[in-house]
N, C-alpha and C positions, 0 to 999 in steps of 0.2 A: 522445460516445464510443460507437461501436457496435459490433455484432458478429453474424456470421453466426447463425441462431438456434440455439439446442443442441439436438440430439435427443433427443427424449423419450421414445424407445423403449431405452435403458440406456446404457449406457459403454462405452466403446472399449476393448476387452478384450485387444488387443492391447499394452496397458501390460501388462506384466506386474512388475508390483509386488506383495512377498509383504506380507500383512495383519499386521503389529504394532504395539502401543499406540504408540513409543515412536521410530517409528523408520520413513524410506521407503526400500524395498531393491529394487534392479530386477537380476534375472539373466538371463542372456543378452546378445546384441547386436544391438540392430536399428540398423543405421547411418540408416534412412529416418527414426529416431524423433530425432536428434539432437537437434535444434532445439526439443524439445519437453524432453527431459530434461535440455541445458543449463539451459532457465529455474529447472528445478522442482529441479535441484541444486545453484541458485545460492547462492552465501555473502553474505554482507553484514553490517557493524553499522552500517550508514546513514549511516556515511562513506567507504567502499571498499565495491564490491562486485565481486565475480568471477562470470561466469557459468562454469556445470558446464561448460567446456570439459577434454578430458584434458590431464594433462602436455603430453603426446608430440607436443602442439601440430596433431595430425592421425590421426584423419580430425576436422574441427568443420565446423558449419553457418554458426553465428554466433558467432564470437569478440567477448570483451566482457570487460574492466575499464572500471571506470566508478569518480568521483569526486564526489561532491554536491555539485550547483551548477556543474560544471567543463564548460563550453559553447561554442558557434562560433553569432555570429550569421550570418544570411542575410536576405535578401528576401524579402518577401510575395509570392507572385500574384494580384495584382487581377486580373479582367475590365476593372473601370473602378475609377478610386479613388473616395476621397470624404475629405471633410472627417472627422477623426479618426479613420481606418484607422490601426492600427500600421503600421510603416512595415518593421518586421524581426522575425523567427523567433527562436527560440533553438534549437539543438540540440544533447542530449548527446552530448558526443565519448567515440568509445574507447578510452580513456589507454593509454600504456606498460603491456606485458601481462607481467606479470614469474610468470605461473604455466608460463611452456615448461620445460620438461625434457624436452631429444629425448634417443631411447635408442636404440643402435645393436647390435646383434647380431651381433659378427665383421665388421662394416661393412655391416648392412641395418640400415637405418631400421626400429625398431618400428610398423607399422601394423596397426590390427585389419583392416581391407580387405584383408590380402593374409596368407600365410600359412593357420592353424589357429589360430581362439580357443578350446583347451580348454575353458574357462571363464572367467566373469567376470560380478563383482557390484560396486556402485555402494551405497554405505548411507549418508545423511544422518540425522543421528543429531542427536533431539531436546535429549536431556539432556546432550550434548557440544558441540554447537555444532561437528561438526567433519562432513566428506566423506570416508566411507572409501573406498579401490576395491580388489580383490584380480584379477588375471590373471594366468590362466595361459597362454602364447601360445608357439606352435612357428613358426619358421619358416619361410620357402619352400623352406631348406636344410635344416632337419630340426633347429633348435635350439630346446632349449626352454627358456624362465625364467619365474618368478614376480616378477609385481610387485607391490607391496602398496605403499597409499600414503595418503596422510590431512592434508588441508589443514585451516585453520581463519580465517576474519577477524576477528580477536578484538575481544572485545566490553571487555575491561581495556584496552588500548594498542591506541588509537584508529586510530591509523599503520599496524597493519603488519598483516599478512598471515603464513602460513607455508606450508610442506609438507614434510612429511616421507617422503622416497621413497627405497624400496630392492629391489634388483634382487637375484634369486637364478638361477644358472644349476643346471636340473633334470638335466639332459641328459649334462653333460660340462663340465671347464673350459670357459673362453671369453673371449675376449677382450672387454670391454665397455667403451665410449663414452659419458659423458655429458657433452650438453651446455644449460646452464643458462642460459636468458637474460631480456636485458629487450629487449624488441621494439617498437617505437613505430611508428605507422602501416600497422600490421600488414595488409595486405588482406581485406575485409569485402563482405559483398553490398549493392548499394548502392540502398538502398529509392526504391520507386515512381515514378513519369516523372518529376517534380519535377527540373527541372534545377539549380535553386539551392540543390535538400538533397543533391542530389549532388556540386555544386560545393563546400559546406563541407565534406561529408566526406571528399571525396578529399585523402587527408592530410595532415589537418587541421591538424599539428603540426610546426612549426618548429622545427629544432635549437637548442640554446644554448650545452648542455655534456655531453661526455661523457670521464670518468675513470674510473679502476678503478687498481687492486693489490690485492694476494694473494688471496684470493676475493670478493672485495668492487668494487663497482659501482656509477657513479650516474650516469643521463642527466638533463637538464632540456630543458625543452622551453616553447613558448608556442603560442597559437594565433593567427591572423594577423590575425581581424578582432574576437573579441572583447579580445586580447591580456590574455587571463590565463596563468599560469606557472603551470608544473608542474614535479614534480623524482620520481621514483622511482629506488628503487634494492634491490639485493641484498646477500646476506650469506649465509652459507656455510659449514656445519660437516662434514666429512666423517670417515665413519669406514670404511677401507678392509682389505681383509684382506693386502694387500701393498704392495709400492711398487705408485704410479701415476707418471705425467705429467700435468703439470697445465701449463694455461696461459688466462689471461686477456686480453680486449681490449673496447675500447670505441670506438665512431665511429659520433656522426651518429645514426641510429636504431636502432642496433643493439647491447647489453652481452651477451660470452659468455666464461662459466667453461668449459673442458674437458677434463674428466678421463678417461683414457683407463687401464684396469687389467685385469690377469688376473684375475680371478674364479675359485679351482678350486669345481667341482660341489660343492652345500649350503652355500655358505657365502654372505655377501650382501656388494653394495656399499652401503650407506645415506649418503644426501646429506641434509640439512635445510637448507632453502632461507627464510632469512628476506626477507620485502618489506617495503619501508616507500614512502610516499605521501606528498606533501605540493603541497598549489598554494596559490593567492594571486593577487589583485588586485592587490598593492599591494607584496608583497615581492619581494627583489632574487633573483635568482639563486644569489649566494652566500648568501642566507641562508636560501629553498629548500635548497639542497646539506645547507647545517648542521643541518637540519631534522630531512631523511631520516637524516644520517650517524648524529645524535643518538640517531632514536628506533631505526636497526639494532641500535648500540651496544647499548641496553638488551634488545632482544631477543635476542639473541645472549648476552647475561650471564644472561636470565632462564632461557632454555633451553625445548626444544622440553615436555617433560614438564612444567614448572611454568606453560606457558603452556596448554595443555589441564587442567590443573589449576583455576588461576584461569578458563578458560572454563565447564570443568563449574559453579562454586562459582556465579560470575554464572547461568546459566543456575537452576542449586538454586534461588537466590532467588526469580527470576523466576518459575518455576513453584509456588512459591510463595504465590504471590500473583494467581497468574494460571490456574492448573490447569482443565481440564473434564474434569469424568470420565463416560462415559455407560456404561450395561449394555444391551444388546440390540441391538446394532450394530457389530462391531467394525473393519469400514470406515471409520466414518461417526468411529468414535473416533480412527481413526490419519487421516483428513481433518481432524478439527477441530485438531489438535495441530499438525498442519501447517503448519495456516490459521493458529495464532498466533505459530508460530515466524515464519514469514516475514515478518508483520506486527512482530514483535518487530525481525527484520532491518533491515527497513525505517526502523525511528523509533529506536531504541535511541541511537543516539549522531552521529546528523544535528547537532546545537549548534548549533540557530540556522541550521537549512538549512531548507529544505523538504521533503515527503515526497512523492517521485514516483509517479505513478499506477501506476507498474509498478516501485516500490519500482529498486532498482538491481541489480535481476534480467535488463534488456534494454531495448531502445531503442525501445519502444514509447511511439507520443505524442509522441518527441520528449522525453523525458524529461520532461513538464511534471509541474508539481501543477493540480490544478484544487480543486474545493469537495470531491472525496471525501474529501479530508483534512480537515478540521473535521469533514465532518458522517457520514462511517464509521469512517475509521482512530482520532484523537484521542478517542470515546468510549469506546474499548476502550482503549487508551492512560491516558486519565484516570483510569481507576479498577484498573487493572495494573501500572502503570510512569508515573506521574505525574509526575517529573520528563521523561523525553521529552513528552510533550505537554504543557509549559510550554514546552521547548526550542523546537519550531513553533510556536510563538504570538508567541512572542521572535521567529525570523525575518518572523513577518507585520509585530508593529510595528518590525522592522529597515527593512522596506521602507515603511514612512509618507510618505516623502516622496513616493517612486513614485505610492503610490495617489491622493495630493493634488492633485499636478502634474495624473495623469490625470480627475482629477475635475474639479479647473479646465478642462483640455483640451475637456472634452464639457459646460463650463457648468453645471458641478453645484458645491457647497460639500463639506465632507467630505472623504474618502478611499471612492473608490472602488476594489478590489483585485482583480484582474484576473482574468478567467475561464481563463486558461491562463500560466503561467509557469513559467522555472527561476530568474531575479533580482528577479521584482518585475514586472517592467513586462510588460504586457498585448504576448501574442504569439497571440491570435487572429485570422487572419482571417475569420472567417463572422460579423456582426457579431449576425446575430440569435440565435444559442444561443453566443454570446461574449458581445460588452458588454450586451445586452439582457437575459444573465442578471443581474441586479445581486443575486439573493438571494445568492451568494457572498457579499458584504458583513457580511449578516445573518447566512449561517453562521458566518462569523467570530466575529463579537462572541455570539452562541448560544454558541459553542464556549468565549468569555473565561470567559462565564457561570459554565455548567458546572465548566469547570476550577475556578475561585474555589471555587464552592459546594462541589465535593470535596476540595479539600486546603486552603481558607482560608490559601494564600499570599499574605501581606502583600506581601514586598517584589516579586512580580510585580505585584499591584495595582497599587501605586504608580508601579514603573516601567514599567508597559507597555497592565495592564487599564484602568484608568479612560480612559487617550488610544485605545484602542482604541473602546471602548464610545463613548467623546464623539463620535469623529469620526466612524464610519459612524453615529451618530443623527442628525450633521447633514446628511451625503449626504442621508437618506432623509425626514426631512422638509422638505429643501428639492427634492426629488426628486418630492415625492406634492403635492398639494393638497385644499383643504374643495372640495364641488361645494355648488351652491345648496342641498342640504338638509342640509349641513352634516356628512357624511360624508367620510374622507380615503380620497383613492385615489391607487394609483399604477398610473399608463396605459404602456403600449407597454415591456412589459417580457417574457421568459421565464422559467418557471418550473421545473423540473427535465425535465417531458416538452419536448421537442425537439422534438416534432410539434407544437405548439399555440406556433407561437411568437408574439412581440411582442402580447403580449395586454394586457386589464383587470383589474385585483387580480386577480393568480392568488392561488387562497387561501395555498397552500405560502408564496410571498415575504412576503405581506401580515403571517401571521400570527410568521413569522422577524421581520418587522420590527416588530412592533409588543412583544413578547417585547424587542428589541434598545433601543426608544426607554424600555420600561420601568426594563433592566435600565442604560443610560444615566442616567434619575433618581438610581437608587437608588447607582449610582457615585460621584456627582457628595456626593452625602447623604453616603454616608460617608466619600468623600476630599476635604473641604471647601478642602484648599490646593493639591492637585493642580489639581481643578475650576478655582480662581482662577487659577491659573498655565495654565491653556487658554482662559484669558477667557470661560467659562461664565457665562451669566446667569442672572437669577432669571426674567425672559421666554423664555429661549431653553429651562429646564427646565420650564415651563411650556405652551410648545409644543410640546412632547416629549410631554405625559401629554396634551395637548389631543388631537393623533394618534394613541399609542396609543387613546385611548378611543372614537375617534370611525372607527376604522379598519372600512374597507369590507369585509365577508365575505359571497361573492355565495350564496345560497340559492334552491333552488329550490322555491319552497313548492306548487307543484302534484306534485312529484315527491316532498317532503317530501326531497330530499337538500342535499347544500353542491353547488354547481358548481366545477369544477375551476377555473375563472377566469370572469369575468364570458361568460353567454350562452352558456356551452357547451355546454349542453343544447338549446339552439336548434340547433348545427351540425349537417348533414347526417350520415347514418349510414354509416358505411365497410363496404364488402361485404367482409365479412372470409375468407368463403366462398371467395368468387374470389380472394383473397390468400393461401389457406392453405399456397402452396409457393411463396410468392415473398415471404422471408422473409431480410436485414431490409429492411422497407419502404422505406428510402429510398433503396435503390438498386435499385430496382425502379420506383418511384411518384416523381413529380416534387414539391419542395416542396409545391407550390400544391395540388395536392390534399391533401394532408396534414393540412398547416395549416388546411383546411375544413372536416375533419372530424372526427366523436369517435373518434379512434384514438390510443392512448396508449402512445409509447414505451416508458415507464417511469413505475414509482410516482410521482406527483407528488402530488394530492389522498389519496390514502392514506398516501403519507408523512408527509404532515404530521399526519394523524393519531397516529403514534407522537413524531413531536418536539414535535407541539404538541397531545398529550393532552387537556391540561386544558383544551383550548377546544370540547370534544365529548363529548354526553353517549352516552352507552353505545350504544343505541339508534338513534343519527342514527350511531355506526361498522357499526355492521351493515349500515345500510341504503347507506352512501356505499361499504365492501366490495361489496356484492353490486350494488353501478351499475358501479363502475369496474373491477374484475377481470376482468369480459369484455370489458371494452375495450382490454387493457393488451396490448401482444405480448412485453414485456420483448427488446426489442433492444438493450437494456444490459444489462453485467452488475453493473449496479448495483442491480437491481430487485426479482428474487427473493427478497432477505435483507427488505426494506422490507415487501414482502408477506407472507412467514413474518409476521415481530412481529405483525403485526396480523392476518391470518388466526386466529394464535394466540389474541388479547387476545379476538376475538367468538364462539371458539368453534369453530372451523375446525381442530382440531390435525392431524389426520390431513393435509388440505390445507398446512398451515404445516409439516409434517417436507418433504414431497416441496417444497416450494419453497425451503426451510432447503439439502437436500439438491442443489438446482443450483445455490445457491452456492458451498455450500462444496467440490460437484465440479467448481465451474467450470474449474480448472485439472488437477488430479489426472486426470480423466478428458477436459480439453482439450472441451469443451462446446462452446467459442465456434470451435473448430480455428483458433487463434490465437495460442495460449500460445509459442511459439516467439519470441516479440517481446517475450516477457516477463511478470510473474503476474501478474496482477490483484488487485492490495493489498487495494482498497473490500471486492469479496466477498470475500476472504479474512477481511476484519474482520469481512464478515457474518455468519462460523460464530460470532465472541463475540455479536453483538449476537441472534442466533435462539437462543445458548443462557439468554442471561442476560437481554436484553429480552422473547423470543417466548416459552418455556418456563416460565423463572423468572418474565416480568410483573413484572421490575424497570423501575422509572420514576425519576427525580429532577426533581422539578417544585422549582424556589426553594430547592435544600438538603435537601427531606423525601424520601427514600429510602424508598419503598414497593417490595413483592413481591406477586405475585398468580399462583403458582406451578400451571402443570399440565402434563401429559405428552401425549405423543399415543401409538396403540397400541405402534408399534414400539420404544418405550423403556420399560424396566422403571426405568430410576434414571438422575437427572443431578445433577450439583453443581459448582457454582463457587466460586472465590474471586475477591473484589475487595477493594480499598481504600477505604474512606470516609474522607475527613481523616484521623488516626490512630490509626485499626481498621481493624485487618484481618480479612475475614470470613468462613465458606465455606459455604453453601448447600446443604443436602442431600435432595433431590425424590425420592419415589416415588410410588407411586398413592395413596397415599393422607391422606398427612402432609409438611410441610414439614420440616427442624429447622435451625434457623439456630445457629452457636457461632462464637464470638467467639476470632482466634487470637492475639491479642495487640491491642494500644493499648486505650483508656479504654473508658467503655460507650455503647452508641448507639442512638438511637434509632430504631426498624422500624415498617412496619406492614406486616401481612399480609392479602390480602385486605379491605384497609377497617379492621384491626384491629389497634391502637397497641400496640406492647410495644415495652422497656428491654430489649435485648440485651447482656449481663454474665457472667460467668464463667462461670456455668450454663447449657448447651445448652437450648434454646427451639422445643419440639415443637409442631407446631398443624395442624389438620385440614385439606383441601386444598377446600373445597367442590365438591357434586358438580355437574355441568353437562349440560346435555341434549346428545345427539350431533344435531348439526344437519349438513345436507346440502349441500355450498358450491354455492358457483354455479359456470360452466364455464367454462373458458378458450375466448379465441377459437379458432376450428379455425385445427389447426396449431399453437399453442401450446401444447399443455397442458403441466404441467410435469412435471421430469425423473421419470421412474421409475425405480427402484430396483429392481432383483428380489427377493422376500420371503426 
């Protein structure tokens, strides 16, 4: 996953985005910025999502509804095949787009492109979960109205969608036009030379069914090679100030209501536009139809005010339990709130889907999930909203048989689980940062781990953790082998950097697995009849702990550091000098040099310093920091947040804000100049994990929740809230003091800096120990990280 490198020299200030805690608001109009503000105004509850596209269906860049999991296969491009290439793609399609509402003005089309836009603001609104817009537009005849409009994809009723839109003429009566539709196969810009991703997406969707009466609507549809079925549909309240003309039609790819009414000056047309969604693998048509008709019905009874009601109320909770509050930054506060709404978007109510790399914001990736999801999104997730990340873990072991199949395929035991997917089965072609990453596997069952350890859900245990944990322990020790001195290694593998691929124990996989074969044991221990019912032995758990313990972690004892994988420190030195504008390297530099040398895409050996802490003493992270950070280019934007936590942990703050800060502005200020394809979920999770790993020095090693809380200059105070099993808790950081209070469930157990205290009714003050200011080491030239103006 890569990306052009960010600038380091500040943010693209042409967003002009106004600064509140609470809320992103853009005024004016820049039609060039489209493509950047549909992502970043996109809705979602991670089973529908709508990109910021306007009503008025025009002027957009990239037009987008999207449904999880809802896809068209294609073919791969080999150069040359080989034995166990996937054989086909997945791509997400752009379902039925039911947010059009064209507007006519005396019979001109409303466009901002033509005319006079008075005015006009755009406001995504944290604690509403809703998209407001307000314009004021004259047009090329000299007529002018207001529109004010306010969608939401609700996070109660999973189904549907809404908007509520209404027109005022400023000017003078007027005659006014709306027309309301559902548009299927809509025209879209059709990404990269690739002639087979072009092929599925040129319309992609085959008719089924399409009916309507009185303002109500339903097409269904299929797709032709993956043949799953889809059904959306409308609904329709109108409140007019006089007669109208109304009339309805449906055919093929196209559903349109069309109300045609006088309008006298100051008074308004209001339409509320409910959508509902529904596909399937397996169901009929007619019972798609009954689906949508169903869940309209209820939106339509509930009504537009009680469904913004029940979103606020959802959202109340959520921040609740999930809040960051910072003082001495107030950009950096309305980016991190951002960063968890969309995150929140993205996982909230997927049941059992996956969580797409670009959440259902934009068709970036292809809609895949790859490992950001266990090992950035899901951590945030686990301890905010725990129920959604039980949901993604349920669709991992949905897809068990996939992994198994694929593991037999490439002569392995276990479940192996694919480095790119939207249903399970492996749709990468590049096989060496594809199947040769196998730590996926490891972040998986990492991720079972954790989840258990925090919320101590039985009945996922049972039905889902212990056959997760079993089966990728047996991937990976029939995957690794003893060498003559009796050490287990696992050879010709990749490890999160993409530059250093098919290597020897990268430490990053090694130490994911050996965590995974542990935490396998301990499954097996205490779900005794599960274990039995997977044919678990008393030898096959036995070779579990024989590999964890005897696991290869390459060291370089003349350096005194860890090697990022076996001999890296041997590899030739990359002139980073002569690279410093020809950034990101791998479309500049051909593999093979890459691969030769210590040049590191992304945190790999530092990362696993924060997932796997407890295998690193204090002193060897300082020293592994200051080897590998100038080696790193971060041409992911998966890297920055990885770096923060741990620049943070050795002392680094000032260094760890500025790199916290390119994550969390990776989108906001469009970093990667990319975002127009969609957000970037990972970093976006990485504003939780720099405020509550990097800052806060929250860790969870086996259940015990430690803090090791401190600030860097530019913050005067931060504070979070998470959940541990059934406490809930909020964290409150200044210079000088911690205070942890307890906001409900039983009491828990903390330690702060090294120091055990029972967290119980009573707020829990404790001294922040003081630390020497140490000087970090440099970024490669050309990368240093983002700056911020003071």
């Amino acid at each position: 996953m890569t990306h052009p490198h960010p600038d380091p020299h500040g943010p693209v200030r042409e967003m002009g985005f106004e600064v509140h805690p609470w809320q992103l608001t853009w005024n004016g109009l820049r039609v060039d910025m489209l493509s950047r503000t549909e992502s970043l105004f996109a809705l979602s509850n991670g089973h529908i999502g709508l990109r910021g596209t306007f009503e008025e269906g025009e002027p957009t860049e990239l037009p987008g509804s999207y449904l999880n999991g809802f896809y068209e296969l294609r073919e791969l491009p080999y150069a040359e095949s080989g034995y166990g290439y996937p054989e086909s793609g997945q791509t997400v399609v752009n379902v039925t787009d039911g947010k059009v509402i064209r507007l006519l003005v005396e019979d001109e089309p409303m466009d901002l492109r033509y005319g006079t836009t008075e005015s006009h603001s755009r406001t995504l609104d944290f604690r509403t979960g809703t998209l407001r817009r307000e314009t004021v537009w004259t047009s090329p005849t000299g007529r002018t109205v207001r529109i004010r409009s306010q969608r939401l994809v609700s996070f109660t009723k999973r189904a549907i969608a809404a908007i509520h839109y209404e027109v005022e003429p400023l000017s003078e009566d007027m005659t006014l036009v709306l027309q309301s539709d559902l548009l299927a196969n809509e025209p879209i810009p059709l990404p990269g030379n690739d002639p087979r991703l072009a092929a599925a997406l040129e319309s992609p969707l085959v008719a089924d069914l399409a009916d309507c009466r009185d303002y109500s609507a339903v097409l269904a549809h299929h797709t032709r090679n993956s043949q799953l079925h889809m059904a959306a549909g409308m609904d329709h309240v109108v409140d007019l100030p006089s007669d109208a003309q109304t009339s309805i039609r449906a055919d093929g790819d196209l559903a349109r209501l069309t109300i045609s009414a006088t309008v006298p000056r100051g008074q308004k047309l209001t339409l509320t536009k409910y959508i509902g969604y529904g596909w399937s693998a397996r169901r009929s048509v007619p019972a798609l139809r009954a689906q949508v008709e169903a869940a309209l019905a209820l939106a339509v009874d509930t009504g537009w005010d009680e469904l913004v009601a029940d979103q606020t109320a959802y959202l109340d909770d959520f921040w609740h339990d999930a809040d960051i509050e910072l003082d001495g930054d107030p950009e950096l506060q309305q980016a991190v709130r951002f960063a968890l709404f969309h995150v929140l978007q993205a996982g909230a109510r997927g049941e059992s889907r996956a969580i797409p790399a670009k959440g259902l914001t934009g068709p970036g990736y292809d809609g895949h999930a790859f490992w950001d999801t266990e090992s950035f999104v899901l951590p945030m997730l686990t301890y905010t909203l725990p129920a959604a990340a039980g949901e993604e873990l349920r669709w991992r072991h949905a897809t068990m048989d996939k992994a198994k199949a694929r593991a037999a395929e490439l002569g392995q035991q276990g479940a192996m689980f694919p480095w790119r997917s939207i249903n399970g089965d492996e749709c990468s072609g590049y096989w060496p940062a594809g199947t040769a990453g196998v730590h996926v596997s490891a972040d998986i069952a990492n991720a079972v781990s954790r989840y258990l350890h925090a919320t101590n859900d039985e009945q996922f245990d049972v039905e889902c953790g212990v056959e997760l944990l079993v089966e990728t322990a047996r991937l990976f020790s029939g995957l690794g082998h003893f060498d003559m001195n009796g050490l287990f290694r696992i050879d010709g593998v990749t490890g999160p950097d993409e530059y250093t691929a098919v290597v020897n124990n990268n430490v990053f996989t090694n130490l994911a697995v050996q965590q995974n074969l542990r935490d396998a044991v301990e499954a097996t221990r205490r779900q005794p009849d599960v274990a039995r019912s997977l044919g678990v032995t008393d030898e096959e758990t036995a070779r579990w702990e024989a590999c964890a313990e005897a696991m290869t972690i390459p060291y370089d004892h003349q350096l005194n550091i860890h090697q990022q994988c076996e001999s890296f420190t041997l590899l030739g030195q990359w002139d980073f000098e002569g690279s410093k504008d020809r950034y990101p390297l791998l479309l500049n530099y051909p593999y093979y040099d890459l691969y030769r040398k210590q040049v590191v895409k992304q945190a790999d050996l530092v990362f696993a310093m924060y997932t796997r802490g407890d295998a690193f003493d204090d002193e060897v992270k300082k020293r592994n920091f200051d080897y590998y950070y100038p080696l790193t280019v971060r041409d992911s934007s998966l890297s920055a947040c990885c770096e923060a936590v741990v620049a943070a942990e050795v002392g680094y703050l000032d260094l760890a804000y500025d790199l916290m800060c390119e994550s969390v502005f990776t989108d906001l200020h469009d970093l990667h100049a990319n975002v127009g394809s969609g957000l970037h979920i990972a970093a976006l999770a990485g504003a939780w994990m720099d405020c509550v790993a990097g800052f806060g020095g929250m860790r969870d090693f086996g259940g015990k929740v430690t803090f090791a809380p401190r600030l860097p200059e530019r913050l005067n105070y931060l504070s979070f809230r998470m959940i541990v099993r059934d406490s809930s808790i909020v964290v409150a950081i200044d210079r000088d003091s911690a205070t942890y209070r307890l906001l409900t469930g039983p009491p828990i157990t903390l330690a702060h800096h090294g120091e055990e205290f029972v967290l119980e009714k009573a707020p829990v003050t404790m001294a922040i120990p003081e630390h020497p200011a140490l000087a970090p080491p440099k970024a490669p030239p050309g990368c240093a990280p983002y700056k911020r103006p003071e």
